[in-house]
Every structure is written in C-alpha cells, then in structure tokens.
C-alpha positions as CSV (number, residue, x, y, z in Angstrom):
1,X,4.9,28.1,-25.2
2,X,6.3,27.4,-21.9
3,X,4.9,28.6,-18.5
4,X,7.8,31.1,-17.2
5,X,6.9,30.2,-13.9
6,X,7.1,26.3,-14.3
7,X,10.1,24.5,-13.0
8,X,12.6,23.2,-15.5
9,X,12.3,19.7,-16.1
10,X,15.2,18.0,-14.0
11,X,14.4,20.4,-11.4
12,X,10.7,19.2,-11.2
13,X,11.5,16.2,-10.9
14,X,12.6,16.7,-7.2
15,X,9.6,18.4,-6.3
16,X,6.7,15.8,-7.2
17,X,4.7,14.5,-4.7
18,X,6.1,11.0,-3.7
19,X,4.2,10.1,-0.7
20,X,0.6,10.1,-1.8
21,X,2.0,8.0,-5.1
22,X,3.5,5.4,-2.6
23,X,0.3,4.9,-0.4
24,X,-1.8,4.1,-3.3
25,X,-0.9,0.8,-3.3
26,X,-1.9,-0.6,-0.1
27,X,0.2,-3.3,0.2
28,X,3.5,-1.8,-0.1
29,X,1.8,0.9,2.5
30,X,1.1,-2.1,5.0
31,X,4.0,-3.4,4.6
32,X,6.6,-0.3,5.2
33,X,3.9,0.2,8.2
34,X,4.6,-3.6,9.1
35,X,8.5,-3.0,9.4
36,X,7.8,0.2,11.5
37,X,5.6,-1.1,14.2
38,X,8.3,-4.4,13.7
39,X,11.0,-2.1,14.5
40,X,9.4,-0.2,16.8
41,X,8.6,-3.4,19.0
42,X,11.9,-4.7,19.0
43,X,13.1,-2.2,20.0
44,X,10.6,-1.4,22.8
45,X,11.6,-4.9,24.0
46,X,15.3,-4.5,24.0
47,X,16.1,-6.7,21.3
48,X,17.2,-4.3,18.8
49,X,15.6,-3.5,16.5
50,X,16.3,-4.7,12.5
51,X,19.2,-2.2,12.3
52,X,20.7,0.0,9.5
53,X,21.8,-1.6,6.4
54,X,23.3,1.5,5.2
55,X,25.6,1.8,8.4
56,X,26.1,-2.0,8.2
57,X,27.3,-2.0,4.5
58,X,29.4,1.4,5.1
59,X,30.2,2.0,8.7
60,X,28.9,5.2,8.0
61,X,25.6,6.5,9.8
62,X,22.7,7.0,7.8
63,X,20.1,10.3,7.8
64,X,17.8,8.2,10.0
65,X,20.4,6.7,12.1
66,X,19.5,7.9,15.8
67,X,15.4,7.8,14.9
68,X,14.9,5.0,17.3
69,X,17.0,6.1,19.7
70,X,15.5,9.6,19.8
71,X,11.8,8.1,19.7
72,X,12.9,5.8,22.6
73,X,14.1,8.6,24.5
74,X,11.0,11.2,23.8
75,X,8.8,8.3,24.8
76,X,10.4,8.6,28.2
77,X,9.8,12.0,28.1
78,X,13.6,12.9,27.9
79,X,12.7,16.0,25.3
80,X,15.8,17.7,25.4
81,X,18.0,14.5,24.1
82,X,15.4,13.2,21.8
83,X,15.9,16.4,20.1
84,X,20.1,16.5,20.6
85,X,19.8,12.7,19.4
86,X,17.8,13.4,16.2
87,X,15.3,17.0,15.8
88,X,13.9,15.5,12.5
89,X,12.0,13.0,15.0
90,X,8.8,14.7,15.3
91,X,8.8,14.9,11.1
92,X,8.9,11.4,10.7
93,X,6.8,10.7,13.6
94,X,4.0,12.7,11.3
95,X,5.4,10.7,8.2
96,X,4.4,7.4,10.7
97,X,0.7,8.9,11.4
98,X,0.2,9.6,7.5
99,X,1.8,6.0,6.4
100,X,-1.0,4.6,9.1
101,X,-4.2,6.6,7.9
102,X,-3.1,6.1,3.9
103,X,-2.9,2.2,5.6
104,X,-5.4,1.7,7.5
105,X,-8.9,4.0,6.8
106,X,-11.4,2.6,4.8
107,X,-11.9,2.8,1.3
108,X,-14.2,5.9,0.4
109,X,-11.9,8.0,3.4
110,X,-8.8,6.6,2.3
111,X,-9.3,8.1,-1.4
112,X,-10.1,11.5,-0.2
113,X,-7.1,11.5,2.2
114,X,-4.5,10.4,0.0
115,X,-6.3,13.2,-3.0
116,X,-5.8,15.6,0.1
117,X,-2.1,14.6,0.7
118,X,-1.2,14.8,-2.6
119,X,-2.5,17.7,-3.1
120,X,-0.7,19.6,0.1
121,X,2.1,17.8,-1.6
122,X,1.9,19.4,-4.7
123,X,1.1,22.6,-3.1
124,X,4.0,23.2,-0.4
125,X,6.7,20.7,-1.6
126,X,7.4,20.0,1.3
127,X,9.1,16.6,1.2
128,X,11.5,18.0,-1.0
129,X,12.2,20.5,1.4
130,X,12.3,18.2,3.8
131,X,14.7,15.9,2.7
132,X,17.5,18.6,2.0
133,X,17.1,19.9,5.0
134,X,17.8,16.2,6.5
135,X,20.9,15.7,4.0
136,X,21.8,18.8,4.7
137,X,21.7,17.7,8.6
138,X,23.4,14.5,7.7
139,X,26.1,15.8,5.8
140,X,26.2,18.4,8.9
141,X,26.8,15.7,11.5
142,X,29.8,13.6,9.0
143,X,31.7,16.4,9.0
144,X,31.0,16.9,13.2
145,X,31.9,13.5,13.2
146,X,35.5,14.2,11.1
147,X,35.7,17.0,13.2
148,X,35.9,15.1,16.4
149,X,38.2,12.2,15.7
C-alpha cells in the first residue's frame, strides 16, 4: 500500500534532487565550471562573453538572460541595479560556489559534501522551488516586455 503522504509519481518527478546527481561526475562538474569562469572572464575583459543560444535561436530572452550583467554590476557594487537587472543573482551565485566545492575538494570531502547536498536536496526541494519561481519570473518579465512595446 501506498504512502498517503508520497507525492504522485509525475509530480515526484519535479522534485528529485538534480544537483548533487550532476556533480557526481566530475568531469561534466569541471567542465560546466570551465564555461563559467570562461564566461565570467570574457566578460570581465569586455569581450563578451559566449552569449545566449536561447535568445540567439529565438530573439527571445532566456531566464538567465541579464546574469552577467547583474553579476557585473554587483561586482561594482551597484546593488540596487544588480538586483532591478536580475534578483535571482545571489541564487546562482550560491549554485556557482556549490558547482566549485562538488568540483574542486578532494576526494574523501567531496563524497561527504555532495551526500550533504543531496540530502538538503531531498529534504527542502528547493531547486524545484527555485526554478518556478524563476519561470515564473521569466514568464513575469515576457509579458512586461509585451506590455511595453
């Protein structure tokens, strides 16, 4: 017999942890951290940065569009417009600092973090909150942007 408290099955499915899976494999960990730090650089150095494919395929922005901008601009201590550019910053400036430990600590300490990440994961489901809330934001900012034109 079923749990009456366990989520239904599609609905779990939105809710299990995806982070801590992801940073298990070290080299796929290195490499999104790579493309950061990339990014990050080039755009430190007024080049650019690698740009959005999603925006480049659609002409529409994507959730993260304005990320760089908004890091850029809390770097310079400009708090106020970080935040009107992008207030999801500071979340995926923690995401950043996760991706680098799950990266970059050694073996025996990297097991133990990644059990400990899961298991907030699993515990708050908090990415899945997360990630509506930035849809939600998204979709939020289309329809500002409809608004406007």
């Amino acid at each position: 017999m079923r749990n009456s408290t366990s989520l239904h099955p599609p609905a779990a499915f939105w809710f299990l942890p995806r982070l801590s899976p992801a940073l298990k494999h070290r080299s796929w960990a290195a490499l999104l951290l790579s493309l950061i730090f990339l990014h990050a650089i080039l755009e430190a150095t007024g080049f650019g940065g690698l740009g959005c494919p999603f925006r480049t395929l659609t002409t529409i922005p994507c959730p993260g569009c304005g990320l760089s901008t908004a890091a850029r601009l809390a770097l310079n201590g400009e708090w106020i417009a970080s935040f009107d550019c992008h207030p999801f910053l500071p979340f995926f400036a923690i995401g950043v600092a996760v991706i680098a430990a799950g990266t970059l600590l050694p073996e025996g300490l990297r097991v133990r973090f990644l059990a400990r990440v899961e298991a907030w994961e699993e515990r708050s489901r908090a990415l899945a909150w997360f990630f509506g809330a930035l849809f939600a934001h998204w979709i939020l900012r289309l329809l500002l942007m409809i608004d406007s034109s």
